[in-house]
N, C-alpha and C positions, 0 to 999 in steps of 0.2 A: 851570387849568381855565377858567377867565375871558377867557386867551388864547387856548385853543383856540377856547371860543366867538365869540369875536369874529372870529377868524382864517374858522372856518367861514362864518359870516355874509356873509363876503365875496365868498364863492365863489358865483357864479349856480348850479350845480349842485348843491351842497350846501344851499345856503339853500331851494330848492324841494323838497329833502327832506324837511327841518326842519320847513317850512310845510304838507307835506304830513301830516306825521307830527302837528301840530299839530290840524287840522282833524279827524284822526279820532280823538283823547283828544278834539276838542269833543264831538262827536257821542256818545263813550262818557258823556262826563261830562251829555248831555243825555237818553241812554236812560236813566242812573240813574237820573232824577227823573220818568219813566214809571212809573205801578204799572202791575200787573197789573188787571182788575177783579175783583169779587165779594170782595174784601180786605178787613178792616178794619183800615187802616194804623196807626191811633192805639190801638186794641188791640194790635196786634201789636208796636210801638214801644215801647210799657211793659211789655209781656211780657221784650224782648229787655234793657232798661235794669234792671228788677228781679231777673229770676231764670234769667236765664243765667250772669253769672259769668264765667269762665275754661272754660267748654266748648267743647264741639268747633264749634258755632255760634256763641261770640261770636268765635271763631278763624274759624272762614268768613264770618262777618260782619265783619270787620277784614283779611279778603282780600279782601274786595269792595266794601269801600271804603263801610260803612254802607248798600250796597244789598238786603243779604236782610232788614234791620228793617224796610225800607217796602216787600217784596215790588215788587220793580222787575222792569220786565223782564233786566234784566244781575243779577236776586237770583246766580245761581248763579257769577254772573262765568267765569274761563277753568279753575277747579277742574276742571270735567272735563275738559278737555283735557290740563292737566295729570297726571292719575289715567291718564287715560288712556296717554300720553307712556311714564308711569312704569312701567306695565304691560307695554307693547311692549318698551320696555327690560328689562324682566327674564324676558319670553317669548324674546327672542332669544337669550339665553343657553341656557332652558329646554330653546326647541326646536331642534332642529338643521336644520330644513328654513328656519326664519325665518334664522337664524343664515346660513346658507351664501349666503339672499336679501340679507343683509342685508353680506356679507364678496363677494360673488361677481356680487352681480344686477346689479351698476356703478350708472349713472342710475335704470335701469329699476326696479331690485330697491329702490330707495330711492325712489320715487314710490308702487309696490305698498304698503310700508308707510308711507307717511305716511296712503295712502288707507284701507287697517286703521286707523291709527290714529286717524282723519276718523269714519269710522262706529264705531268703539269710544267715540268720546265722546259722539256723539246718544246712544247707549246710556245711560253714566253720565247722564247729563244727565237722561235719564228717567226712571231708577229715581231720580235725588236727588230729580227735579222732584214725582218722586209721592208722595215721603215727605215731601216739605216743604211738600205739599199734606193730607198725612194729618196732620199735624202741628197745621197751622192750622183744621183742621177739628174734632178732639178738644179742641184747646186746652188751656188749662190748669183744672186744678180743676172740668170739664166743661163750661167756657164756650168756645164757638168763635168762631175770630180772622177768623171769615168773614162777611160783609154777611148781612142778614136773607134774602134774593133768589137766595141759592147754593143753588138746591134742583136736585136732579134730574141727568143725565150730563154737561148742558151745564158749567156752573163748574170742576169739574174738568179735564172736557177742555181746554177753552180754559185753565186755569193751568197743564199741565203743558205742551200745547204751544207755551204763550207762552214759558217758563224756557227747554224744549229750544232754541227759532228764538234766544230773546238768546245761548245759548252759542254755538249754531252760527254766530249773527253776530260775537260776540266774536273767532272762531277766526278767523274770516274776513278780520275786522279787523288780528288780530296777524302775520297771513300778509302782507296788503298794507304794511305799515309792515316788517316784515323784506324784504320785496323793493322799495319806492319809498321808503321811510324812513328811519333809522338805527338800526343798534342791531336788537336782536332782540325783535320785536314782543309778543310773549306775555310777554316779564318788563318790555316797558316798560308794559302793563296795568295790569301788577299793580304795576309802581311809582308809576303814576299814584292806584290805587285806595288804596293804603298813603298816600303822602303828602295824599289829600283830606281825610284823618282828623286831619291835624296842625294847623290853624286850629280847629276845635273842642277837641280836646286841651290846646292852649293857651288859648284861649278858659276851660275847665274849670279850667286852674292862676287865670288872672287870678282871675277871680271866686273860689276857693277862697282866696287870699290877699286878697281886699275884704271875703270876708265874717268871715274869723279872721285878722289881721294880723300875730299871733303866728307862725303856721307858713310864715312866709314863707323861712329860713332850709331847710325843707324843700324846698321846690320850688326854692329854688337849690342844692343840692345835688343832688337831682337832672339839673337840666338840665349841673352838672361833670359828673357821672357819666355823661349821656347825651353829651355831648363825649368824655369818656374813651375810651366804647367805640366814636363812628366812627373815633377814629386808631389803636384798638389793631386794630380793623378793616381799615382802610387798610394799615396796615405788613404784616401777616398775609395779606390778599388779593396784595398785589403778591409776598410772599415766595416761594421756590421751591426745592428742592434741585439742584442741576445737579451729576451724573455726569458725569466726563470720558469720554470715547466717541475712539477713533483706529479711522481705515480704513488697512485694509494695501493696498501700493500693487499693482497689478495691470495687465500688458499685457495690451489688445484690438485686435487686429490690430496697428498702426503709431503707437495711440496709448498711454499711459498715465495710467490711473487712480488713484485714491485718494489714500493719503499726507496725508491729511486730519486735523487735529484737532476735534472738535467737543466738545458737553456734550448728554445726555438731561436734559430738565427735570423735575422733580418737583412740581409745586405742592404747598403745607403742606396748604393747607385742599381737597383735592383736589375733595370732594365735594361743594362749596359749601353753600347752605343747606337740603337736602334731608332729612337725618338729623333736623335741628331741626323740619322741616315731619312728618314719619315720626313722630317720639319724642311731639311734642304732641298729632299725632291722636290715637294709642292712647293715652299717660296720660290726657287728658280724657273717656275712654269713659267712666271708672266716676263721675266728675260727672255728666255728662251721663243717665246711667242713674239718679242717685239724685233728680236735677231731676225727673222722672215716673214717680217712685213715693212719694206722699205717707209712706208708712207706716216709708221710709227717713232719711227727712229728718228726725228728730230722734235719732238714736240715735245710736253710736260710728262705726256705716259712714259717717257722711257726716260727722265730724271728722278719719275713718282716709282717706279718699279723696278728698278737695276739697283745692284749691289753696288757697294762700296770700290773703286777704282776705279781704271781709264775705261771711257768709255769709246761708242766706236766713232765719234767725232771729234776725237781727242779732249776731250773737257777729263776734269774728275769728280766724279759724283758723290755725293754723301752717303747716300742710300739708307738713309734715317730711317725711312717706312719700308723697307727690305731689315733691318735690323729688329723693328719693335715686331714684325710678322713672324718672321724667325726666333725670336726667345717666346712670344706666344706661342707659337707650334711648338716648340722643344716640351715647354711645360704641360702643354695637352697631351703627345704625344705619350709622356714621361708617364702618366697617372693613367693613362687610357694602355698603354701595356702593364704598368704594375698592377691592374685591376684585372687583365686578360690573364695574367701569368698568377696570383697569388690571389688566394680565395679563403677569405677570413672563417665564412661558415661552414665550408670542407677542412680548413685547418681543424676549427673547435670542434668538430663532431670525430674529427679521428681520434682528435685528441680526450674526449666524450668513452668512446670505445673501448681506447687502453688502459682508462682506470686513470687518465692525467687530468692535473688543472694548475691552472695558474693563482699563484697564491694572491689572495683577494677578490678573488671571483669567482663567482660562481661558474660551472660548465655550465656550455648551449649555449644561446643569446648573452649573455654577459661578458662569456670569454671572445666569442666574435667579436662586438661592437670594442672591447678594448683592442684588440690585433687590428681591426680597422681603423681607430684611432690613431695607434702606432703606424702602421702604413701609411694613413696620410699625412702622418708630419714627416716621416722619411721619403718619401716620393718626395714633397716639398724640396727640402734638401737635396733630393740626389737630380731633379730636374732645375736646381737654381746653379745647382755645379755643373753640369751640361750645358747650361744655356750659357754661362760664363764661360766656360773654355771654349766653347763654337764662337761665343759674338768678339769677345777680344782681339781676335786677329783680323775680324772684319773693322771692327774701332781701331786698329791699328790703321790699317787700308783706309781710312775716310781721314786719318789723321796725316796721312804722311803718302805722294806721292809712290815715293820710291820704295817703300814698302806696299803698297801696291801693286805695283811693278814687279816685285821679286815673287808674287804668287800666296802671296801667306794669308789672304784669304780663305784657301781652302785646306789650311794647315792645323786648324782647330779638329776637325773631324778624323784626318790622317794620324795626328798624335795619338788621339783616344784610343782609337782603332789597333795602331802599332802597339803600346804599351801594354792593354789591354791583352792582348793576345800573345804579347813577351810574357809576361805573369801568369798567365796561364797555363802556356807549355813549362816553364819553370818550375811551378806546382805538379805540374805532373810527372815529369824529371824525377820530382824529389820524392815524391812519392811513390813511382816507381823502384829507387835507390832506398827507400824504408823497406820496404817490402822484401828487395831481394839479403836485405843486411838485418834482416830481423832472425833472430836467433832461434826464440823460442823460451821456454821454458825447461827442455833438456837440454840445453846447453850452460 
């Protein structure tokens, strides 16, 4: 990795990528520390550090990189667009008129929808922007998270349409960095927004080990454990199934074709970290719901439905059936996008077409039901590796206060994310760096 970079560095064209891509994390990392006005940041701050928890906002607060605690303009970060992304993805299956725009329209049919999907996020954007306005407005316990000065149409108008203009800028942002940058702009965001949280993080281990010197042995077990899972990561990300695949040879006019061996690739983890993003939403609904209903929050319901750590009557909870909901959803998730995303009988029929088949089977129905085969014991796989790097740090969290307390609950999903998406601009680095240092054959 270290050679790539250096290698890249070297290159006048790549390096002004780099530099470019550079300049606009500055510029994200400088709108964070923009609020919005009529806010009261420092209420709002202790709101999010006391009694959020493991909910579905300290999760979007930890995708944005600590920017929805101090209502920033980037609070909402690229969440809608993503929501959005997610959406068109599962409309174009739905509908068959997206579907055929999206298999058929060529260039064109694929600009139509990016630009649906452009204005489906101002949308999200604004419904989040106005709940997360309605939010700081009720506050908690009937104190509002808003300056004394927020009176009348204006305050709100102006917070929701400040959230809407930062997504929309955001989107804008990860679009320019995918076309003058490296790497694919919208996950280098969020990679950026993820790792701004790891100097504080750390920051929170030091001092936790200056001030109880005892629990030191804690926190380096952890950071094993946080080692463990980028290489168990790593091996599993690069990992893939490869079908063997032969073309029958075929004459066209005077020439002949085929006669080819190749491989169809499978990736393990096909669906990358989307199921994990999916499974955490919905299980932290029911936290989430019992955080703003006072009359729930000492009873069974909110032992039976909170995650793992301190809870907001200082107990610490197991969160057993927050665990076993959470690797169920991962695993649904897991097979319900690897079946969205990869289609056994569109594979066989192209593969039908170009004169290919897999050796032992028949084309059409034979070779499908085997690719689906494969498919479901790989989704298996790559949804039991998921639900294990998600729930580990939460069994961490039910095992041990003080890990708890340092936040590593929600540090399963941030690793995947970050690694993920380091691997991927690296790939393409290097790939880039092939390209320009490919010779040729007259050289």
């Amino acid at each position: 990795m270290i050679a790539t970079m250096r290698n890249a560095w070297r290159s006048d064209e790549i390096r002004k990528k780099l530099l470019f891509m550079m300049f606009i994390i500055l510029i994200y990392r400088m709108g964070n520390a923009v609020t919005v006005p009529y806010v009261n940041t420092e209420m709002l701050q202790d709101f999010f550090r006391h009694e959020m928890g493991n909910t579905i906002l300290a999760f979007l607060n930890t995708m944005s990189g600590s920017a929805l605690e101090r209502a920033s303009i980037f609070a909402l970060s690229i969440q809608p667009y993503i929501n959005a992304s997610i959406i068109m993805q599962l409309l174009t299956i739905a509908i068959p008129a997206l579907e055929r725009l999206r298999k058929e329209g060529g260039e064109e049919g694929k600009k139509k929808i990016e630009k649906i999907t452009r204005y489906s996020t101002l949308g999200i954007a604004a419904l989040q922007g106005y709940a997360y306005y309605t939010l700081m407005q009720r506050g908690f316990d009937g104190t509002s998270m808003l300056s004394p000065d927020a009176t009348g149409i204006l305050p709100p108008l102006v917070i929701v349409v400040t959230f809407m203009t930062g997504s929309a800028i955001l989107m804008w942002m990860g679009e320019q960095i995918t076309e003058f940058g490296v790497g694919n702009g919208i996950s280098v965001i969020l990679f950026v927004s993820i790792v701004a949280r790891f100097p504080v993080e750390i920051w929170s281990m030091v001092t936790g080990v200056i001030a109880v010197p005892s629990n030191w042995y804690i926190y380096t077990l952890m950071m094993v454990g946080a080692l463990a899972i980028v290489v168990l990561i790593v091996i599993v990300n690069n990992s893939e199934r490869r079908i063997p695949v032969q073309y029958s040879k075929r004459v066209v006019g005077r020439k002949m074709y085929g006669g080819q061996s190749t491989h169809l690739p499978m990736k393990v983890n096909m669906s990358g970290v989307l199921p994990v993003i999916f499974a955490q939403s919905i299980a932290s609904v029911p936290a989430t719901i019992v955080v703003f209903v006072p009359a729930w929050q000492d009873g069974w319901l909110m032992s039976v439905l909170s995650p793992p750590g301190r809870q907001m009557d200082g107990s610490h909870a197991l969160g057993i059936t927050y665990m076993v909901v959470y690797f169920l959803l991962i695993v649904f998730f897991s097979y319900f996008y690897s079946t969205v995303q990869f289609n056994p009988i569109e594979i066989a029929n192209n593969l039908k077409k170009n004169g290919g088949f897999i050796p032992g089977f028949r084309a059409g129905k034979p070779t499908s039901e085997f690719i689906q085969k494969v498919l479901t014991k790989i989704t298996l796989f790559g949804a039991l590796y998921l639900a294990i790097v998600a729930i580990t740090p939460l069994i961490v969290s039910a095992a041990s206060p003080v890990a708890a307390a340092s936040g590593i609950a929600m540090g399963g999903t941030s690793v995947i994310i970050v690694v993920s998406v380091a691997l991927e601009t690296i790939k393409q680095l290097e790939s880039q760096l092939l390209m320009r240092h490919y010779k040729g054959f007259l050289e």
